[in-house]
Residue, then its C-alpha position, 0 to 999 in steps of 0.5 A: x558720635x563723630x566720624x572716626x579715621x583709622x592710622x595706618x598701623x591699625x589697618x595692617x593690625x586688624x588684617x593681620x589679626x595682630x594682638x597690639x590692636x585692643x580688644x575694645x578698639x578691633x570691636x568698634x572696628x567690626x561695629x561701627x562701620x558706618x562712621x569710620x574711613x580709611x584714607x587711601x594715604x593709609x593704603x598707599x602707604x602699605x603699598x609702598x612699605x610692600x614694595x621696598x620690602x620694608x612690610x610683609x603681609x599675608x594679603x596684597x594691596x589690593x585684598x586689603x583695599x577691598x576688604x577695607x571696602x566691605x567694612x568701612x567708607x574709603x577717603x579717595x581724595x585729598x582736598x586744596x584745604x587738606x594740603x594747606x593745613x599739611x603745609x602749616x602743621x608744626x613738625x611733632x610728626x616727621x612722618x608724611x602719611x601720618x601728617x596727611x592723616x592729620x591734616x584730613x582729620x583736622x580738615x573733617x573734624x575726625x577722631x584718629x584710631x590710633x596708637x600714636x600719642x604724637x597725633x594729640x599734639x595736634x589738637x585732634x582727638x585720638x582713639x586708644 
């Protein structure tokens, strides 16, 4: 099995307790913590949401970042060959988190947890 990237949604849904998130998908979530990664796009994206009031969660940005920690492994860094594939993504995602999210997906070869059905456009392979 590869390494798995979760969206965005699926953190604040798992923190949240949120019943949108599958049973199936919360318990791969608390299982399978060694192949899964979290990018810091995701949590700035949450950060920014908090801060336009556009989002409102019952822990901050940084409870959130650490218990991300705890679970799974963080993407920090968002290489050269990531911009370049961002740059050249067709726009069936208008979102630019999401597109970031592709884009360090495609560059490691990751399956994205995710909802959205728009990821597949891109010839990536999503979890739901």
């Amino acid at each position: 099995m590869g390494k798995y990237l979760i969206d965005t949604h699926v953190i604040i849904w798992f923190y949240e307790g949120d019943n949108k998130l599958p049973k199936k998908i919360r318990t791969f979530l608390e299982e399978e913590n060694e192949k899964i990664q979290v990018s810091m796009i995701s949590l700035w994206e949450i950060s920014i949401k908090i801060s336009i009031g556009k989002l409102k969660l019952k822990e901050n940005t940084s409870t959130i970042f650490n218990n991300c920690k705890k679970y799974w492994n963080i993407k920090n860094d968002l290489t050269s060959k990531e911009l370049q594939i961002y740059e050249n993504l067709p726009f069936y995602h208008r979102d630019p988190f999401d597109r970031m999210l592709i884009a360090q997906a495609k560059n490691e070869n990751m399956i994205i947890i995710t909802k959205d059905s728009n990821f597949s456009k891109y010839n990536i392979e999503i979890m739901w």
